[in-house]
C-alpha positions as CSV (number, residue, x, y, z in Angstrom):
1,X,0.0,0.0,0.0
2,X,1.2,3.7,-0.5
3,X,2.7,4.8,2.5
4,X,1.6,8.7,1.5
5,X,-2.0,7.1,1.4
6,X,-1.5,5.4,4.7
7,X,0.1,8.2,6.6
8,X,-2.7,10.8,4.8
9,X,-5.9,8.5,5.3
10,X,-4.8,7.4,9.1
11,X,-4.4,11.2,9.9
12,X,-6.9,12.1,9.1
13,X,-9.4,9.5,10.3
14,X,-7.9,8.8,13.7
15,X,-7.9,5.4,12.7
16,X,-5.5,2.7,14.3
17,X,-5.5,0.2,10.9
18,X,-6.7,0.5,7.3
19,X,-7.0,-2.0,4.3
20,X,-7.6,-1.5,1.2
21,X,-10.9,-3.3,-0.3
22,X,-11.9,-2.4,-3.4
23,X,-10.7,-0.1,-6.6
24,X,-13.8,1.4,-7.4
25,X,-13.0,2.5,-10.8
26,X,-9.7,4.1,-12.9
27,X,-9.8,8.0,-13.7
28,X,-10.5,8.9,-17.3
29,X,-7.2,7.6,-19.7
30,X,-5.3,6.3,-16.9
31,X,-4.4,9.3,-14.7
32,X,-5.0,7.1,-11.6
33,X,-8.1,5.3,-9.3
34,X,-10.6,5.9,-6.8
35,X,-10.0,3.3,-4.5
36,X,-11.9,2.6,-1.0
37,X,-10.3,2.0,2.4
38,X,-11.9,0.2,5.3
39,X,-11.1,1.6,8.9
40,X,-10.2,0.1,12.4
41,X,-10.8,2.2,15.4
42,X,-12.2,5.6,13.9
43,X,-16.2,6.7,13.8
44,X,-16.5,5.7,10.1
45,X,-15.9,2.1,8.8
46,X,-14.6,2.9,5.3
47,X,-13.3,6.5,2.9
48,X,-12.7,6.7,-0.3
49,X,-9.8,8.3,-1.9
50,X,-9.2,9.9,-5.2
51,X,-5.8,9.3,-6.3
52,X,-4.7,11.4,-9.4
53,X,-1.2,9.5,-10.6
54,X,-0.9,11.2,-13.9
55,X,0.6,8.8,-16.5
56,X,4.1,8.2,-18.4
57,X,2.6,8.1,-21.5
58,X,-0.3,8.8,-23.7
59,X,-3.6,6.9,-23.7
60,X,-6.9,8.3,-24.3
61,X,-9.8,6.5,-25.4
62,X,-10.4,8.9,-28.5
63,X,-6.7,9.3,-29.2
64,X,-6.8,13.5,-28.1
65,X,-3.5,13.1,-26.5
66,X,-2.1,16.5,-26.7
67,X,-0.4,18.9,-24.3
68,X,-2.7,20.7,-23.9
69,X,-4.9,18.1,-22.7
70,X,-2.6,16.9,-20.3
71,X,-2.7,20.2,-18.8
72,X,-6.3,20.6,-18.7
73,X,-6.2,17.3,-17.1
74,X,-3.8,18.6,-14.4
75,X,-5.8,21.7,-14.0
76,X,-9.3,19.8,-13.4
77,X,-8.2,17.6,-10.4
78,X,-6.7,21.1,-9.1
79,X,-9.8,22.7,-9.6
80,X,-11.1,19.3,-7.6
81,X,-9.3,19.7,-4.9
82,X,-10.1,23.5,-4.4
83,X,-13.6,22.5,-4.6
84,X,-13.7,20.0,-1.5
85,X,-11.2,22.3,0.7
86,X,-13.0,25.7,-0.3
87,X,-17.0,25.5,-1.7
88,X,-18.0,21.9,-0.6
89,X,-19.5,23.4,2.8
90,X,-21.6,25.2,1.3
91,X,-23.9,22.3,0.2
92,X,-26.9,20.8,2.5
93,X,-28.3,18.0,2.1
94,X,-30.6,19.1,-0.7
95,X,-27.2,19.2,-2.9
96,X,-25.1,17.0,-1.4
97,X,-21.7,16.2,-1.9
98,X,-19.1,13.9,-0.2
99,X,-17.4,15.2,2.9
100,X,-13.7,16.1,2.3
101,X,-11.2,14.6,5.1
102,X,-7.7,15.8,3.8
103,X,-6.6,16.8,0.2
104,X,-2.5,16.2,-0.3
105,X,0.0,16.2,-3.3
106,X,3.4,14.6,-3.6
107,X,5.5,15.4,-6.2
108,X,2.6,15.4,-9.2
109,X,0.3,13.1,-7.2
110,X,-2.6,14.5,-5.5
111,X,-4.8,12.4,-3.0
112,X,-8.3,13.6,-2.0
113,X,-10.2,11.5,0.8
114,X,-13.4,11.7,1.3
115,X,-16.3,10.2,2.9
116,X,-17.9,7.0,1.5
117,X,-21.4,8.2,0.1
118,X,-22.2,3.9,0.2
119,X,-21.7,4.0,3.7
120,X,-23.6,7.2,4.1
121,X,-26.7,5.5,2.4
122,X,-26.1,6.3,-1.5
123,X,-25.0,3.3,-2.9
124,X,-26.6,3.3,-6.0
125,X,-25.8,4.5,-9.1
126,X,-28.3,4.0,-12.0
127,X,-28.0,3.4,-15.7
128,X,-31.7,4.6,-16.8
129,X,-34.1,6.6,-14.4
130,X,-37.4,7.1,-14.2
131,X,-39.7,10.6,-14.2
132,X,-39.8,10.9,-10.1
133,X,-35.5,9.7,-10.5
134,X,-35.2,12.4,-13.2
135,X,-37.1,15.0,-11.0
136,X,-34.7,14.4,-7.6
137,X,-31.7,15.5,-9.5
138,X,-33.1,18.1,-11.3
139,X,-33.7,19.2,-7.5
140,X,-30.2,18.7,-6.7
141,X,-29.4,21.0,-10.0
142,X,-31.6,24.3,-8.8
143,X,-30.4,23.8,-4.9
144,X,-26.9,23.8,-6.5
145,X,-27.3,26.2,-9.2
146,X,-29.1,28.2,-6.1
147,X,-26.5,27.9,-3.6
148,X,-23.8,29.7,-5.7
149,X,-25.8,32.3,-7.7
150,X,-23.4,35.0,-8.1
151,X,-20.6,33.7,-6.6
152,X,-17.4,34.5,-8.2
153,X,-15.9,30.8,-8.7
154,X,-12.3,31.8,-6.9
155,X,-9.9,28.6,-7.2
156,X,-12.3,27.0,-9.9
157,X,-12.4,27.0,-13.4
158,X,-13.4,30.6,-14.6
159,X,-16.1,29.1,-16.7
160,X,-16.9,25.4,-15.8
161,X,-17.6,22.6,-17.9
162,X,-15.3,20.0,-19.3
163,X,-16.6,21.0,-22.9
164,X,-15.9,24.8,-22.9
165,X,-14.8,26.4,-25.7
166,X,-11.5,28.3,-24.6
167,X,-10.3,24.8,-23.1
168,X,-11.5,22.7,-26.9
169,X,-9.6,24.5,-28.8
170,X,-8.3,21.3,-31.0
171,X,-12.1,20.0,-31.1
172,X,-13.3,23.3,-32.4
173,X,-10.7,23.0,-35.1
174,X,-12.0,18.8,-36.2
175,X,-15.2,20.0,-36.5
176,X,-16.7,19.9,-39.7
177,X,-20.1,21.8,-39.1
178,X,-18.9,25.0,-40.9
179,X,-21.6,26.9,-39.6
180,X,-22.0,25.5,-35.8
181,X,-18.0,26.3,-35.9
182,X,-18.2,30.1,-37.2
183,X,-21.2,30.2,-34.3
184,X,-19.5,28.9,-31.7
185,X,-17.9,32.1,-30.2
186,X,-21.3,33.7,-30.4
187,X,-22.8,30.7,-28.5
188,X,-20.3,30.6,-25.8
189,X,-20.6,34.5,-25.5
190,X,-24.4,34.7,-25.0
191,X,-23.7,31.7,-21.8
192,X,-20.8,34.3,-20.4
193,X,-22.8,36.7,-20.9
194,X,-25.9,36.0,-18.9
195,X,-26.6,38.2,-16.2
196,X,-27.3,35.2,-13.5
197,X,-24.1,33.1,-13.1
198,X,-23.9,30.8,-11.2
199,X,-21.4,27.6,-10.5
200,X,-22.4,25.0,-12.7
201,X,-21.3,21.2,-12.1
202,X,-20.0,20.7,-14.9
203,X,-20.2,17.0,-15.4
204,X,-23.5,16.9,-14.3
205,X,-24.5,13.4,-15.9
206,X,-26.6,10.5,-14.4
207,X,-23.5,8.4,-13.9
208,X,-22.0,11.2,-11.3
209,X,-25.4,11.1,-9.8
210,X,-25.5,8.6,-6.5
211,X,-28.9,7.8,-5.7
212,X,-30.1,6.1,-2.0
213,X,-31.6,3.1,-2.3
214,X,-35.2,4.3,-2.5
215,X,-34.5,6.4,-5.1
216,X,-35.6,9.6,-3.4
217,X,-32.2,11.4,-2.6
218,X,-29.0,12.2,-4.8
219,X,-25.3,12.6,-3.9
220,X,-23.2,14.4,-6.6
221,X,-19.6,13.2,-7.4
222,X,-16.5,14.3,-10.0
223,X,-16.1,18.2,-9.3
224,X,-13.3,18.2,-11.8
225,X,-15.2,20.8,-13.8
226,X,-16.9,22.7,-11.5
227,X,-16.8,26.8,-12.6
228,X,-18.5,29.8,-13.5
229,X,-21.6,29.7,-15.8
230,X,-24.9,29.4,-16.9
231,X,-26.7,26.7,-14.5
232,X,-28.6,25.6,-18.2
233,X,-25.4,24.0,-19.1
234,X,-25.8,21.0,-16.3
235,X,-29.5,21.2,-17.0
236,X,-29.1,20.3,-21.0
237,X,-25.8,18.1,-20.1
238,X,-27.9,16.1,-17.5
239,X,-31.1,15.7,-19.6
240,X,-29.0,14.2,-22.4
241,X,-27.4,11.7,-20.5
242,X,-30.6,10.2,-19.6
243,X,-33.1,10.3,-21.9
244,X,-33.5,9.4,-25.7
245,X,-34.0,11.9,-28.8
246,X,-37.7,10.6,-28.8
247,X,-37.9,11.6,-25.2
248,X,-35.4,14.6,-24.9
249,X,-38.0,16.4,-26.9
250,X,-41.5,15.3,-25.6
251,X,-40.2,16.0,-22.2
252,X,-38.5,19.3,-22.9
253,X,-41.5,21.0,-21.1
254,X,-42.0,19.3,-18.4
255,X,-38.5,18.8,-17.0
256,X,-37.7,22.7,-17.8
257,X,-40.9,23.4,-15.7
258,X,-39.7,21.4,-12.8
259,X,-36.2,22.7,-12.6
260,X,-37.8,26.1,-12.6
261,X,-40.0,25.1,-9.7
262,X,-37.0,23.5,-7.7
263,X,-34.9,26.4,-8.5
264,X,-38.3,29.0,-7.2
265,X,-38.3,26.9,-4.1
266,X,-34.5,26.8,-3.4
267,X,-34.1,30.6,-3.9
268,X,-37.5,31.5,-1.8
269,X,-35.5,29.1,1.3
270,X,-32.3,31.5,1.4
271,X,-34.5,34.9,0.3
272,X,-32.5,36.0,-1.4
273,X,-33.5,39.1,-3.5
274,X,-33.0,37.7,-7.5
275,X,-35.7,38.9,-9.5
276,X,-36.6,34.7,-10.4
277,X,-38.9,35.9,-13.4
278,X,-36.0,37.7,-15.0
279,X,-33.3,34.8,-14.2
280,X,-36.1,32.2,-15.5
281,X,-36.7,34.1,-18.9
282,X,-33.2,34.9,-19.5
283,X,-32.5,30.8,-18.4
284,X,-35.4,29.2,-20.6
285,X,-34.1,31.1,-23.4
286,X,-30.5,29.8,-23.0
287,X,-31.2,26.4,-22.7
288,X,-31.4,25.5,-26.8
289,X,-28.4,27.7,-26.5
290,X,-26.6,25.5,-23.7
291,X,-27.7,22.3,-25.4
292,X,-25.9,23.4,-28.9
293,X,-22.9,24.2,-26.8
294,X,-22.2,20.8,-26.4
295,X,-23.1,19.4,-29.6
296,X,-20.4,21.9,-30.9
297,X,-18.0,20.0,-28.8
298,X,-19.5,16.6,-29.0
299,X,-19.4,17.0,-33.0
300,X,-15.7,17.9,-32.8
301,X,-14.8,15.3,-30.2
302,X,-16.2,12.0,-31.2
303,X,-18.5,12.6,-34.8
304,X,-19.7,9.2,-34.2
305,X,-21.4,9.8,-31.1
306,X,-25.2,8.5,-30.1
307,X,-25.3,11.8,-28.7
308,X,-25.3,13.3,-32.0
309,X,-28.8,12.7,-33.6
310,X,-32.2,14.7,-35.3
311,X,-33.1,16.4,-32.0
312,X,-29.6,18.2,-31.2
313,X,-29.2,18.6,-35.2
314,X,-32.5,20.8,-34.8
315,X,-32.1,22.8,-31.6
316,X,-28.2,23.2,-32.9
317,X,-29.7,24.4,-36.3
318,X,-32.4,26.8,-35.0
319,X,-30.1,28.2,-32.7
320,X,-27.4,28.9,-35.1
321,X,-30.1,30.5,-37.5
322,X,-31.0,32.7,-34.8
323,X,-27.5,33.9,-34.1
């Protein structure tokens, strides 16, 4: 076992003993794990730790193994780390996140332990949700998205996202949609632009969504992207990763109705004084906007991708004809 991850986790745990049990899954082309640790003689049983071991060489799954992408890389677990030592606090229960215990680098390793949402009752992840699923994170999204409304994202990513434009340079440049790639700068402006920012997740898809057993409360995970922005961006992001193009546009309505509700709610709770019909027309109107944000990327990323089908073509197309 790493004696940095012994020394680290022991700390700060109090624990007398550790072992490791389980690798929970590798970080995105090989820049490390997320392994969990069971305890002896502390007031938890188990952590988990994020441990960010950048790699010799070059592997990534779509072959975009460039400098700059190692650096943006780098940058995100950073940006992670910030995140848990600086913002995490801030979240209740109605957007939670996993407890922080210690954050530490050696040499270009960094280790980030935190507390093991199985343990705390969100052991599940899902692979397809239903309405009342789809609803409890969209109420995780607008007590997020209302948490840090106006919040300058100090230590985070200026803008968030893992798609944004200033940090895609090379996947701007493979994209063959002439006209999506002239637009693009226009698109990203009108996001930046928005008077409401907020901090957006930035990887705010079902898979980073940990749901308790009964289905009825979220955990949110993988705050390597977390920044500045448009809280539409998670909203589109999220809504694509679960549903199909057949359903993404039935239930465009709905689920932008119930966001908007959450979001209502969440802001009345704090009273705060945001004038909420100005945020929500200024919000609606920048979702199709949002939602062709990422198709740019996704169309210069991977062309192939089941992400890329009629209903993005459309809202990509009518946006982009509006501009």
């Amino acid at each position: 076992m790493n004696e940095h991850i012994t020394r680290l986790i022991l700390s700060a745990t109090g624990a007398q003993d550790m072992v490791e049990l389980s690798t929970l899954q590798s970080l995105w082309s090989g820049y490390g794990s997320i392994v969990r640790y069971g305890l002896t003689g502390a007031d938890r049983s188990s952590v988990v730790v994020k441990h960010v071991r950048p790699p010799l060489g070059d592997s990534h799954p779509r072959g975009w193994n460039t400098s700059l992408s190692h650096t943006r890389k780098l940058r995100s677990y950073a940006v992670e780390a910030a995140w848990y030592q600086h913002w995490r606090s801030r979240c209740d229960w109605n957007c939670y996140a996993p407890q922080c215990l210690a954050v530490a680098t050696h040499g270009k390793e960094v280790y980030i332990v935190l507390e093991d949402l199985t343990a705390a009752g969100y052991d599940t992840i899902k692979r397809s949700v239903s309405g009342a699923e789809m609803d409890v994170c969209l109420t995780w999204l607008a007590h997020f998205h209302a948490t840090f409304l106006g919040e300058v994202p100090k230590r985070l990513w200026p803008t968030g996202t893992y798609w944004h434009l200033a940090t895609r340079p090379d996947e701007l440049d493979a994209l063959d949609d002439r006209r999506l790639r002239e637009a693009a700068v226009e698109i990203d402006r009108r996001l930046t632009e928005s008077p409401f920012q907020t901090f957006v997740h930035g990887d705010a898809k079902l898979a980073n969504f940990c749901f308790t057993r009964d289905g009825t409360q979220v955990a949110a995970v993988d705050f390597q992207y977390v920044g500045g922005g448009c809280g539409m961006k998670d909203l589109a992001y999220f809504v694509g990763s679960c549903l199909d193009e057949a359903d993404c546009e039935r239930l465009e309505s709905r689920l932008l109705d119930t966001y908007f509700e959450r979001l209502a709610s969440a802001l009345d709770a704090q009273r705060t004084n945001i004038d909420l019909s100005a945020l929500e027309k200024d919000w609606r109107a920048l979702y199709p906007v949002a939602w062709t944000d990422f198709h740019r990327f996704i169309k210069g990323w991977s062309p192939g991708h089941w992400k890329i089908n009629g209903y993005s073509e459309r809202i990509a197309r009518d946006v982009v004809d509006s501009l």
